[in-house]
matplotlib code that plots the C-alpha trace (Angstrom):
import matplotlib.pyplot as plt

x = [133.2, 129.9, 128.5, 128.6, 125.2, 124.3, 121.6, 120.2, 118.5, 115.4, 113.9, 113.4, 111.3, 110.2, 107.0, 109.0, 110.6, 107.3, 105.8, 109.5, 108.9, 105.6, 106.7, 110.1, 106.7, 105.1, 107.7, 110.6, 110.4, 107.1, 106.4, 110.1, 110.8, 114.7, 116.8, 117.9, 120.5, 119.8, 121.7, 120.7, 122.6, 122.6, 124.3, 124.9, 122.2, 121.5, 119.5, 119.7, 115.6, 116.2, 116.8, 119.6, 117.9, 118.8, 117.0, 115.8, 114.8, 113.7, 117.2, 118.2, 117.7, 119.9, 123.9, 126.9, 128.8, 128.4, 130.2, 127.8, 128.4, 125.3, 124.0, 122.3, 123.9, 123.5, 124.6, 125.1, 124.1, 127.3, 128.1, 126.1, 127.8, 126.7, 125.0, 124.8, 121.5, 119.2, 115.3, 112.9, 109.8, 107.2, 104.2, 101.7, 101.1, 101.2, 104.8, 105.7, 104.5, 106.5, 109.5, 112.7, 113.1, 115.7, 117.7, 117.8, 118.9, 122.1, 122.9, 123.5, 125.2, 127.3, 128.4, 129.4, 131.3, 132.9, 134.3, 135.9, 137.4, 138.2, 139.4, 137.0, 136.3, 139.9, 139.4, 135.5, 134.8, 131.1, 131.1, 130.4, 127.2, 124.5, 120.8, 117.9, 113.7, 111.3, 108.6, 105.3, 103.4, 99.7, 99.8, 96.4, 95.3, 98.5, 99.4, 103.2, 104.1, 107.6, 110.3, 113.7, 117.1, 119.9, 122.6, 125.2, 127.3, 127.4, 130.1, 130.0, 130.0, 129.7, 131.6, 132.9, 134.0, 137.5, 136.7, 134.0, 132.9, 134.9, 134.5, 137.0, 138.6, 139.6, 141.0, 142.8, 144.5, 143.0, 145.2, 144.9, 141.2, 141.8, 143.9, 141.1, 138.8, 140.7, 141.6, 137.8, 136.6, 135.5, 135.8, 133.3, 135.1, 132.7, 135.5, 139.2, 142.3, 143.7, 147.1, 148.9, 151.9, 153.0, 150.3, 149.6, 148.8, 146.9, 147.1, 144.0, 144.3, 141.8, 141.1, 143.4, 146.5, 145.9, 149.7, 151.1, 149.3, 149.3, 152.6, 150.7, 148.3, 150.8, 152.6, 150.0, 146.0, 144.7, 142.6, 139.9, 136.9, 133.7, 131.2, 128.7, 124.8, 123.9, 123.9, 123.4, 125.9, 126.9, 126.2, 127.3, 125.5, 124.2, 127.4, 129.9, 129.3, 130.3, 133.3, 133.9, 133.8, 136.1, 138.9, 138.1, 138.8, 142.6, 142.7, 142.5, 141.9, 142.1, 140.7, 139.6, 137.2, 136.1, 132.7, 133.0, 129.6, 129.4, 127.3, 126.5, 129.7, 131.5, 132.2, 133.1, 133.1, 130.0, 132.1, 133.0, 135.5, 135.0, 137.9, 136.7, 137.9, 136.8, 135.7, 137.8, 136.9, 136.2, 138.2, 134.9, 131.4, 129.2, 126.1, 124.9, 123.7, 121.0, 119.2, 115.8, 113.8, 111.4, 107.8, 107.2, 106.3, 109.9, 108.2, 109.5, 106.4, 105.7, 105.1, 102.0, 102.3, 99.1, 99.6, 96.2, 95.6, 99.0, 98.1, 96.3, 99.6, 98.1, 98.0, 101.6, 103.3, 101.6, 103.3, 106.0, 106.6, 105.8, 108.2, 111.1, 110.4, 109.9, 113.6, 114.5, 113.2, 113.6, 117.5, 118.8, 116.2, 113.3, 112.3, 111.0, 107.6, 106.3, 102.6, 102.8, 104.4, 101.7, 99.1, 100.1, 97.9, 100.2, 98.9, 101.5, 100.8, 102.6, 103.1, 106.0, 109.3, 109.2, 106.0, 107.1, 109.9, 108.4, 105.6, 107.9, 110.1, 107.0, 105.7, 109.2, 108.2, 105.4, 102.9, 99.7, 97.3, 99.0, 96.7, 98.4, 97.1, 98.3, 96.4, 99.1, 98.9, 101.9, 104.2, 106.5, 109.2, 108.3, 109.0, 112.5, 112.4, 109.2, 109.2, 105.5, 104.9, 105.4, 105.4, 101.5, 100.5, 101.8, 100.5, 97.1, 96.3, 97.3, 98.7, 96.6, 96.3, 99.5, 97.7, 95.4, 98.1, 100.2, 97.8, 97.0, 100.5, 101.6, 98.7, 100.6, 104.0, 101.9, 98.5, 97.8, 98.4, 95.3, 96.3, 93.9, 93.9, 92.8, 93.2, 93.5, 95.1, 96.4, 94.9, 98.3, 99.1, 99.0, 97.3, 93.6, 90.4, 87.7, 84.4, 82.8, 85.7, 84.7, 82.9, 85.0, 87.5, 86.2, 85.2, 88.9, 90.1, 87.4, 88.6, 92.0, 91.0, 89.2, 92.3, 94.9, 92.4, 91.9, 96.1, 98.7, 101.4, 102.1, 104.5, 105.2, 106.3, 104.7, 106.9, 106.5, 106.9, 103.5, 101.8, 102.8, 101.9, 98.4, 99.2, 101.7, 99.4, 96.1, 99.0, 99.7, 96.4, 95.5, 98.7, 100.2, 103.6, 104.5, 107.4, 109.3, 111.5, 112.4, 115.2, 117.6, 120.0, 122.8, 120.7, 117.9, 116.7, 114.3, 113.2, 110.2, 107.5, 107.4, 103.9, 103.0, 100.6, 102.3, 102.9, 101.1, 104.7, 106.5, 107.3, 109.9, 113.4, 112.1, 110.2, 109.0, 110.6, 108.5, 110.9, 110.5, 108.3, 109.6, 109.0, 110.5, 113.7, 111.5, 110.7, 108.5, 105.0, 105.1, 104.0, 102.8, 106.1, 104.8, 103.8, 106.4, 108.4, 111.0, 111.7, 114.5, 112.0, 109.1, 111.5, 113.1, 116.8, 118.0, 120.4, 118.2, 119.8, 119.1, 115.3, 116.3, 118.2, 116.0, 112.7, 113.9, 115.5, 111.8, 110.6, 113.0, 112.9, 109.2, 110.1, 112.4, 109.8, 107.1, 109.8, 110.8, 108.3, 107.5, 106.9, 106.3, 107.7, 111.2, 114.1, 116.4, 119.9, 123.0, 125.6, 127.6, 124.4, 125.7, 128.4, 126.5, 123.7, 120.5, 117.1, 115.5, 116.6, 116.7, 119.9, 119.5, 116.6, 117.4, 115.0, 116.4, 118.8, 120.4, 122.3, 124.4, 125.4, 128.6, 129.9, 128.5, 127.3, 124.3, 124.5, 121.8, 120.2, 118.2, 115.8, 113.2, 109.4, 110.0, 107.3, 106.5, 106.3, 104.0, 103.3, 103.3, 103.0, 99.7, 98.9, 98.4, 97.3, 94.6, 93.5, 92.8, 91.1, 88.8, 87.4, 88.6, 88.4, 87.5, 90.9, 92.3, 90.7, 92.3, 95.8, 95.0, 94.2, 96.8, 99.5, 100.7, 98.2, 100.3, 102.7, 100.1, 98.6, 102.1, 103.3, 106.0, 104.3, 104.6, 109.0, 108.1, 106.2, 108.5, 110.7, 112.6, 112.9, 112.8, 113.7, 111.2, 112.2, 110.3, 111.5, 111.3, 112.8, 111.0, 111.9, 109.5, 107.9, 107.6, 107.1]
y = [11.1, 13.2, 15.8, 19.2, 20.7, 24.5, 26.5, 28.7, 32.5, 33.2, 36.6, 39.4, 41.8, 45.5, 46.7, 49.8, 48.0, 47.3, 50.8, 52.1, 50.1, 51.1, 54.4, 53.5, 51.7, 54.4, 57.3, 55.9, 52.0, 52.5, 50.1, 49.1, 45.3, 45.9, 44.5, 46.9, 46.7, 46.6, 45.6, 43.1, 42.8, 39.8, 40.0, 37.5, 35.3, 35.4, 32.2, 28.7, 29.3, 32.4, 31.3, 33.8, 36.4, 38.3, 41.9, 43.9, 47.2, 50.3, 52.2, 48.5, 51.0, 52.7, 53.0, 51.9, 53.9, 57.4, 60.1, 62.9, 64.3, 64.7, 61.5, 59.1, 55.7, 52.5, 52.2, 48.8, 48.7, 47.8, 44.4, 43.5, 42.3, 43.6, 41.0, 42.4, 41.4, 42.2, 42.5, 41.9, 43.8, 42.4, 44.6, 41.9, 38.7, 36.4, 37.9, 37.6, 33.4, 33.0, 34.6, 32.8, 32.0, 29.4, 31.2, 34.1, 32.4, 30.9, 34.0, 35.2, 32.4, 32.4, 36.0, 34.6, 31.6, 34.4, 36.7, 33.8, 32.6, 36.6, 36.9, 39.5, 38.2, 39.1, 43.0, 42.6, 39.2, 40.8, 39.3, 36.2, 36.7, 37.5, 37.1, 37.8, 38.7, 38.1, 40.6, 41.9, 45.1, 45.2, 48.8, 48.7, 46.5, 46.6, 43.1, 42.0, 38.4, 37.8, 35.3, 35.2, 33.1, 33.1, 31.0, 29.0, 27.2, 23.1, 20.7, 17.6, 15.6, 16.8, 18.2, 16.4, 17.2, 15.3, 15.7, 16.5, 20.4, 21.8, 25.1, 27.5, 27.7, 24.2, 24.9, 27.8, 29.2, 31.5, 34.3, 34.0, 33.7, 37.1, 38.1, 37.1, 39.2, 42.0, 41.8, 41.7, 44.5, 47.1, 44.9, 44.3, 41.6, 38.6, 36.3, 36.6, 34.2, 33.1, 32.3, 31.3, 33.2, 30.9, 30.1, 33.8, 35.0, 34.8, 37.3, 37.8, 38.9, 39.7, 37.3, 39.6, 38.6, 34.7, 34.6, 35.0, 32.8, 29.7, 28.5, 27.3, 25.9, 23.8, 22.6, 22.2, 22.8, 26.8, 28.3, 30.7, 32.5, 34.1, 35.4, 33.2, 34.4, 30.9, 30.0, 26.1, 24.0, 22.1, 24.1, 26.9, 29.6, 29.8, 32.3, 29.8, 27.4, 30.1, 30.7, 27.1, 26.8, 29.8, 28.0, 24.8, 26.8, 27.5, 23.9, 23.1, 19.7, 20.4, 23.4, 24.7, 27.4, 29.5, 30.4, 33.6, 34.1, 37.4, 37.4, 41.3, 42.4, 41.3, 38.0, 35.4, 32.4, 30.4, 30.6, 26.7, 25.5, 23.1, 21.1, 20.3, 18.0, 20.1, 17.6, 18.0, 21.4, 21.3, 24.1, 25.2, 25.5, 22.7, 25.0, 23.2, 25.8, 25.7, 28.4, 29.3, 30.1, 27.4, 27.5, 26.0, 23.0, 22.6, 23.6, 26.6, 29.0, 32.4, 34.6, 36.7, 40.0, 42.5, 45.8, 47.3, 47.3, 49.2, 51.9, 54.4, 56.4, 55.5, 51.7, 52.1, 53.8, 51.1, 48.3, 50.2, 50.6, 47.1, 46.2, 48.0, 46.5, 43.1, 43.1, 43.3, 40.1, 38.7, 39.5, 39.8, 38.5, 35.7, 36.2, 39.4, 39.8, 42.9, 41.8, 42.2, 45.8, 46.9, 45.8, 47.4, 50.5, 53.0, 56.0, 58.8, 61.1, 64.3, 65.5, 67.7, 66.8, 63.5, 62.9, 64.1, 61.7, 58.8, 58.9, 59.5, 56.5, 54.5, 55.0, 54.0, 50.6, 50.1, 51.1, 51.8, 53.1, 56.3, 58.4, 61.9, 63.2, 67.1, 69.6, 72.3, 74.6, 75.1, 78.1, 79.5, 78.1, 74.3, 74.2, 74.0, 71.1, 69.4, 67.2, 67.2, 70.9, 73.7, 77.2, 77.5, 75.7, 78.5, 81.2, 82.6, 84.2, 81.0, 78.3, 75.3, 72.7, 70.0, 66.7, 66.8, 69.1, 66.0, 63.5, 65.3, 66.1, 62.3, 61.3, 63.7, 62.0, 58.7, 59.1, 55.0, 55.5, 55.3, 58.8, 60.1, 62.9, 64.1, 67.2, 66.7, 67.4, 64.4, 64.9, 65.6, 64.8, 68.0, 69.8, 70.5, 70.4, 72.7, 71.3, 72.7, 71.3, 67.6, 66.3, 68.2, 66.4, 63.4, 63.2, 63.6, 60.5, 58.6, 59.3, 58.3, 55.3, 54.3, 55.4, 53.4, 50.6, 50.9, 50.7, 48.1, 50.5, 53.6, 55.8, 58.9, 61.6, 64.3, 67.6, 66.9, 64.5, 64.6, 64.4, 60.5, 59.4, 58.8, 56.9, 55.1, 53.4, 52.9, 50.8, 49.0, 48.6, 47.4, 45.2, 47.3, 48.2, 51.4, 52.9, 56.1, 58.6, 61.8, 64.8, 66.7, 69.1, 66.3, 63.2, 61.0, 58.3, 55.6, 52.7, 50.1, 49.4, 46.0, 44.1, 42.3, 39.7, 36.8, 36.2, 32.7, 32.0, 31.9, 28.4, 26.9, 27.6, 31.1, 32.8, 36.8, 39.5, 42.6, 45.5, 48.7, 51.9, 55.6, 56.5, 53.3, 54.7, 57.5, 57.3, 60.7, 61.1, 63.4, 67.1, 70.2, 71.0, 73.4, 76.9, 79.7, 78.3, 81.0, 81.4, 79.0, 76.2, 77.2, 76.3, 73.0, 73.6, 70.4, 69.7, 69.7, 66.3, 64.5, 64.1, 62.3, 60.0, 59.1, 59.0, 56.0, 54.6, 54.6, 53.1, 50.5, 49.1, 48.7, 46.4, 44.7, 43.9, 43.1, 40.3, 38.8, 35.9, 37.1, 40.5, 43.1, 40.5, 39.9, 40.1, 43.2, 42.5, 44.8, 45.0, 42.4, 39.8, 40.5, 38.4, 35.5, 35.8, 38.4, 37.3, 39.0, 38.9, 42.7, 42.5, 42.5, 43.6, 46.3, 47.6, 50.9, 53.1, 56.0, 58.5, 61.0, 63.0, 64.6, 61.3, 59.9, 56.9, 54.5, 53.2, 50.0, 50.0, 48.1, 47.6, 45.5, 46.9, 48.7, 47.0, 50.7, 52.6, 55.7, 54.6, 51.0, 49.6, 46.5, 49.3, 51.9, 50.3, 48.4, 51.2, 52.8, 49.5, 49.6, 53.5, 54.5, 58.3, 58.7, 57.4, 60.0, 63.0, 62.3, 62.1, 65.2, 67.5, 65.9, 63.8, 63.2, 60.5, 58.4, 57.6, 56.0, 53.6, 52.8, 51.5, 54.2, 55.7, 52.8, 53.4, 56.8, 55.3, 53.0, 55.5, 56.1, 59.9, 60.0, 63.8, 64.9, 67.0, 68.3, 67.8, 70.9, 69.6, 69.4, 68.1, 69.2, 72.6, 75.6, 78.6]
z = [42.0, 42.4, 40.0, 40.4, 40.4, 40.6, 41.4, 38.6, 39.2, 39.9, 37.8, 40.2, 38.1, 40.3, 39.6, 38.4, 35.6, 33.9, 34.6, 32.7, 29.9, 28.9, 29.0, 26.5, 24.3, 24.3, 24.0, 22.4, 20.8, 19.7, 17.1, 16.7, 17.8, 17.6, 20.8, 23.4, 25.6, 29.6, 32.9, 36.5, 39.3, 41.6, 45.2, 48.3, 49.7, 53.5, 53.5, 51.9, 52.1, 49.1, 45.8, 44.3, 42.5, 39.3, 40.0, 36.9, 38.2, 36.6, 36.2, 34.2, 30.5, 32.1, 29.7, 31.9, 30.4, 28.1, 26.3, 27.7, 30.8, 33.0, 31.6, 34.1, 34.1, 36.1, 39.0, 41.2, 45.0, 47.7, 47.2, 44.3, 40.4, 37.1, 34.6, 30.8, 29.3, 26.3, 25.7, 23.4, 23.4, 20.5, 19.6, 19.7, 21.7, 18.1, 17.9, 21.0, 20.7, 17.1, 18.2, 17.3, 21.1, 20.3, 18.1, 20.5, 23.1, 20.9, 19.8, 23.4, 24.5, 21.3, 22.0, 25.8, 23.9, 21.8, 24.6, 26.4, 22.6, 22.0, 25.6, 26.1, 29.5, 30.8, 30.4, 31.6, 34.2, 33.7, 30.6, 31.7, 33.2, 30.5, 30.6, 27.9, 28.1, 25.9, 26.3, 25.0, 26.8, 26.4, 27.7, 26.9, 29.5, 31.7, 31.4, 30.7, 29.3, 29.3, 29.5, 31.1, 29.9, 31.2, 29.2, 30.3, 28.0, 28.8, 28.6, 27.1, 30.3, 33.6, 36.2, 39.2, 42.8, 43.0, 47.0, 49.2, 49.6, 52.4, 53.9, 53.4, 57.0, 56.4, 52.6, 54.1, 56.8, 59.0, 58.2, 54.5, 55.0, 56.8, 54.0, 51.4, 52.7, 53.1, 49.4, 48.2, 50.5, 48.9, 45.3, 42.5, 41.2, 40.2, 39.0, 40.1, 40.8, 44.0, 44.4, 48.5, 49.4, 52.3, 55.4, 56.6, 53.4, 49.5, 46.6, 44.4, 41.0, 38.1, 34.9, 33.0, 35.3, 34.2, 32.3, 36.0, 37.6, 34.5, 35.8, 39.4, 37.2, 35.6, 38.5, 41.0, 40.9, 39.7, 42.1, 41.6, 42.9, 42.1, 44.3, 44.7, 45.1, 46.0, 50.0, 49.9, 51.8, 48.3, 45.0, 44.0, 41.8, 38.1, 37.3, 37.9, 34.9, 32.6, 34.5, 34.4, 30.6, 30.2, 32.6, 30.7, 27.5, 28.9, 29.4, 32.7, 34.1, 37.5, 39.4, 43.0, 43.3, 45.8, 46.5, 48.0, 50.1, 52.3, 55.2, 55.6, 54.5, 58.0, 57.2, 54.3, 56.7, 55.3, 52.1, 50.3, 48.3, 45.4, 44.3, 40.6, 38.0, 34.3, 30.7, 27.9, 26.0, 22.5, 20.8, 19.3, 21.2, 20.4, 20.7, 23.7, 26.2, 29.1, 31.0, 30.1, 33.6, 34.2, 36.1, 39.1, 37.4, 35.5, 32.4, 30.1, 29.6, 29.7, 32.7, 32.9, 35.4, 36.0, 36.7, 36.0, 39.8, 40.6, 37.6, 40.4, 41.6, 45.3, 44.8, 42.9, 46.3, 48.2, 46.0, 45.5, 50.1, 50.5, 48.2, 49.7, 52.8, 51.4, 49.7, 53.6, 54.5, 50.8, 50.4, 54.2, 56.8, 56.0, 59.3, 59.2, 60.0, 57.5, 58.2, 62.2, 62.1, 59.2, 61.2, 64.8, 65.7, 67.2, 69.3, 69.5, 72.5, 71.7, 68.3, 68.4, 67.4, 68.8, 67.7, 64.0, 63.4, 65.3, 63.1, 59.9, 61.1, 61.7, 58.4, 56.5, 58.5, 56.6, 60.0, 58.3, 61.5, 63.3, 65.9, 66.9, 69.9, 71.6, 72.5, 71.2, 68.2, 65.3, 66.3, 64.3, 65.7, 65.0, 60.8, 61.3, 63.6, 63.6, 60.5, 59.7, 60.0, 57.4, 57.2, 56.4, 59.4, 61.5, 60.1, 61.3, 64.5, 66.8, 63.5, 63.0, 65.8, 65.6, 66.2, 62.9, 61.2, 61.6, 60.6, 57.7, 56.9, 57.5, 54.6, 52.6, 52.6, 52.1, 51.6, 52.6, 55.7, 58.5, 60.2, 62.9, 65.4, 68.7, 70.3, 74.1, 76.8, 79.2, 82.5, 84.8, 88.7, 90.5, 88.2, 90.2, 89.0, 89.7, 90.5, 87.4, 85.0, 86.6, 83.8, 81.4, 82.2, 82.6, 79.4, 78.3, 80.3, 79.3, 75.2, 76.4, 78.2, 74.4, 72.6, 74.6, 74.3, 70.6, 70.0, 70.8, 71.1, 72.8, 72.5, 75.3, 73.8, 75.7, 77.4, 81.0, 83.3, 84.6, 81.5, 81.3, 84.3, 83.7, 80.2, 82.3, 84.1, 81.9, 79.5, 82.9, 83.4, 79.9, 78.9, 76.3, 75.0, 76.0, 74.4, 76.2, 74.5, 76.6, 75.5, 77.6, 75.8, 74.3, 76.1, 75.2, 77.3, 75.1, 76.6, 76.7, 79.7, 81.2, 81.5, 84.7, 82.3, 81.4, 77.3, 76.0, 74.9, 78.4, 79.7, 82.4, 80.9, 79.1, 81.6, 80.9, 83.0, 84.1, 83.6, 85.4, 83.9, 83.4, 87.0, 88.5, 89.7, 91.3, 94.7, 94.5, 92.8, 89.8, 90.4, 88.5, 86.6, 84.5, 86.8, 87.0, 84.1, 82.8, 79.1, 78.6, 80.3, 78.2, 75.1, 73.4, 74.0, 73.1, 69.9, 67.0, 65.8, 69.1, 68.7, 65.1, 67.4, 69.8, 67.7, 65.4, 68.8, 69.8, 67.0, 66.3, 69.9, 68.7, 66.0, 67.7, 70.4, 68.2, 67.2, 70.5, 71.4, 74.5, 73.2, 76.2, 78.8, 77.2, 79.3, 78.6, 77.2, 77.1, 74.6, 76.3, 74.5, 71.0, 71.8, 72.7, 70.3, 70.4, 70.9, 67.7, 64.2, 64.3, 66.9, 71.1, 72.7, 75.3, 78.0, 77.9, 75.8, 77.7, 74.9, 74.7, 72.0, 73.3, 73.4, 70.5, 72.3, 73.8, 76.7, 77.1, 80.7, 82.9, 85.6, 87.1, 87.7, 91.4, 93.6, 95.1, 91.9, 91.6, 88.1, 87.7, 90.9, 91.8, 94.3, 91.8, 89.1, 91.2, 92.3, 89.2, 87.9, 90.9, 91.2, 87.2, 86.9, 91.3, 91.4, 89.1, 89.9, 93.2, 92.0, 89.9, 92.9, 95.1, 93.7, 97.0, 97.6, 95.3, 97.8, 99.9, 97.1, 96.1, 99.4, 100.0, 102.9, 105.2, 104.9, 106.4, 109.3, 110.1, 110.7, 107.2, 105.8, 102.2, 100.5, 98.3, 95.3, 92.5, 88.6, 86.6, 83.6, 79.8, 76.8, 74.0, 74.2, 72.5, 73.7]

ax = plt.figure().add_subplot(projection="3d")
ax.plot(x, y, z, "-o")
ax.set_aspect("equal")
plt.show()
């Protein structure tokens, strides 16, 4: 028979935790070395690559419980399980060396050996999970040393599988399996019992029902479960050796436990069983206990952490944004590439209310260089719906100007971020140019030209339909993801640009796609949409929750590119590709996302680049590559000649009538 080996915790320490006890030092311990009571949590693993952590955060001084209404207490995240520990803060680092570390740790574990003896452990399972730190705070210089147990009390001899691990579809049915979960849904339990009712079913009790379920024990083999932070295919986590001692305590010889592992609260499939033959229990603990947290050499010293670089309140935000981001990839999805979406320059043309909460969604992603550009000023109307803009940029004869209100508004919320403006306004089809404006105007598409350049994203988010043409087809022009987001009153269509270049990662088997543009399913060239508007076309009237909707869309089919391999070339997949498996670790990757608000619903869409587009046609975008702004000042004083460079004309001269139709529609201005 093998031996049962587990997998102990590794300390998760937040920066915040450090910065809460130099403030207890200096406000409340002060010179007093006396233990004080504090709380961890540990939840499920999503990778056998992530060692199961024990998080210590800042709310860990936090009571559990208290007589005082209105008192803050601790509070576990969904899906995570309570671990009661203890700290010891020494005033100096000769203290701190000399301290009874031994003894400390005996006492914890003796209190653990107590509760099961006591059967504490029945009326709290949480009992069973303790942990301890050793600490000293140089506030002075910012430094931390500290040192982290977590007891478990040891048998004699060691535990044994009487069987190979099996995973729990073959232990159980699959209706109790289904009945199982259904059970734990919604529970905190860390350690409960399991007993089968017949083959569609299982009842799951708490410790404190063990009377009713001692009998089974007796007459066949006990089962039990925990929920297990540990994802490896054979060993279960640190918690369960605890457990093990307490059933060993009721004298059990034979058990089967259950290693309860969720996989995003949706499934318990990648759960094991462990069918487990216990050593003999000593009535009495034999003060043999094991869990002090080693280095990565195997060796038991102390941990050193620096804050003195995270002191400036700007540095701290930085740490503190990473970090949330970081427990993403750490706790749910190693995969996640924080580094790529930090690093992407994004240039937001239109800062309204798309603009707004793109840019707010883009920073929550940790997107640290964000260029506004508009050529609009803040009316008095935009507060309420434009989430960068407050009353005082309104007032004032005209209200400040939105792109560097924005910018400067964005470093306000985070004041890390690289946020740059320019006011300008986006050359349009159909919109002439007198001769003495040439150069004028020139000037402007030549800044665009260098800000489309300068970024790897770009996201449309302008109030016409014209007004995206031309950045349309410079991204063409210049391989870069452009992203789309457009309102109508209870609809938002969001989608992504395809790229005729081919990605360095295509091969045979996994070929890019070039997916059609904005004006792909156009077959007219855009026009000057915004003369002889009346009121209700000079205004936004869309839902005020639909731009929220469609700006994170936007900005999470940005990540989810940025993810694919092929990037800007990936195919589009529909909803019908969850089934089979997306192509990102963020979910499927559509091309675009057609919404609708009265029904509550997305619909993913698709399309292929049309080969006669006014936008992103070779024809057009050849065009512009060979005469640059000749080309454009064309379009802009006749947006008719688009037809010609896009092919289209030569349908009408063989002898095909195409309709033409202007689009009056708008979808963020302000009147």
């Amino acid at each position: 028979m093998s031996i049962l080996q587990f997998k102990e915790f590794s300390s998760f320490i937040n920066i915040s935790f450090w910065n809460e006890l130099a403030q207890k030092k200096l406000n409340i311990f002060k010179l007093s070395d006396a233990p004080v009571n504090i709380s961890a949590f540990y939840t499920y693993s999503s990778s056998a690559q992530l060692d199961p952590f024990l998080s210590i955060e800042y709310n860990s001084f936090l009571p559990l419980t208290s007589s005082n209404e209105g008192d803050s207490l601790y509070k576990l995240p969904p899906k995570s399980y309570l671990s009661n520990g203890i700290i010891y803060n020494y005033n100096t680092k000769e203290d701190f060396k000399q301290a009874p570390k031994q003894k400390i740790f005996e006492d914890v574990s003796l209190n653990i050996w107590n509760d099961i003896k006591n059967g504490n452990v029945e009326r709290d399972s949480s009992l069973l999970s303790r942990f301890l730190i050793l600490t000293f705070a140089d506030i002075k210089n910012h430094q931390f040393y500290y040192l982290v147990g977590v007891p478990a009390l040891s048998f004699e001899s060691p535990i044994t599988l009487r069987s190979p691990v099996q995973p729990i579809n073959e232990y159980f049915t699959s209706n109790q399996v289904a009945s199982l979960k259904g059970q734990l849904v919604g529970s905190q339990q860390q350690f409960f019992l399991i007993r089968k009712e017949g083959q569609d079913s299982v009842e799951v009790a708490s410790l404190d029902k063990w009377s009713s379920f001692v009998d089974e024990a007796k007459n066949g083999t006990l089962i039990v479960g925990f929920s297990d932070p540990c994802s490896l295919p054979s060993n279960p986590g640190w918690p369960l050796r605890n457990f093990l001692y307490y059933i060993g305590f009721k004298q059990i010889k034979d058990v089967d436990v259950v290693c309860i592992r969720d996989v995003k609260g949706q499934s318990i499939d990648t759960s094991i069983v462990l069918q487990l033959a216990l050593p003999e229990t000593p009535t009495e603990w034999s003060k043999k206990s094991v869990g002090w947290e080693k280095d990565p050499n195997g060796k038991i010293l102390p941990r050193l952490i620096s804050l003195a670089s995270t002191m400036d309140p700007l540095k701290l935000a930085t740490q503190s944004v990473d970090l949330n981001l970081k427990l993403m990839r750490w706790r749910i999805m190693p995969s996640l590439d924080l580094e790529l979406i930090q690093n992407t320059k994004c240039l937001l043309l239109g800062s309204g209310t798309l603009g707004c909460n793109v840019a707010r969604c883009l920073l929550s992603w940790g997107v640290r260089n964000i260029t506004f550009v508009d050529s609009g000023k803040v009316s008095y109307s935009n507060p309420v719906r434009q989430s960068l803009f407050n009353f005082e940029d309104c007032t004032g004869a005209k209200g400040k100007d939105k792109a560097p209100a924005a910018a400067e508004n964005l470093k306000k919320v985070f004041p890390a971020v690289n946020a740059n403006s320019e006011i300008l306004s986006i050359p349009m089809p159909g919109h002439s140019v007198a001769e003495g404006l040439k150069d004028e105007v020139k000037a402007v598409y030549d800044k665009l030209v260098d800000l489309i350049q300068q970024h790897d994203v770009i996201f449309l988010l302008t109030d016409s339909r014209e007004s995206r043409w031309l950045p349309t087809v410079l991204g063409r022009l210049h391989n870069k993801l452009v992203i789309n987001s457009a309102l109508g009153f209870d609809t938002f269509l969001v989608g992504r640009h395809g790229s005729r270049v081919p990605n360095a990662n295509e091969k045979e088997g996994s070929e890019g796609v070039d997916l059609g543009c904005y004006f792909c399913n156009d077959v007219i060239a855009p026009t000057d949409t915004l003369k002889d508007r009346t009121l209700d076309q000079q205004c936004t009237v869309t839902r005020p929750g639909l731009s929220f909707v469609a700006s994170s869309m936007a900005v999470e089919l940005m990540v989810s590119v940025l993810h694919h391999p092929l990037q800007g070339r990936a195919p589009a997949e529909t909803d019908q590709d969850i089934h089979s498996g997306s192509s990102t670790p963020l979910g499927i990757l559509p091309h675009q996302l057609r919404g609708f608000l009265s029904h509550f619903s997305a619909l993913p869409v698709y399309s292929t680049a049309y080969k006669n587009c006014t936008a992103c046609s070779n024809g057009v975008v050849d065009e512009l590559e060979k005469r640059g702004f000749d080309f454009v000042h064309e379009v802009l004083n006749d947006s008719s000649c688009l037809t010609k460079y896009a092919g289209i004309d030569q349908y009408e001269d063989a002898g095909v009538t195409i309709e033409w139709d202007e689009d009056f529609s708008g979808d963020d201005e302000d009147l």
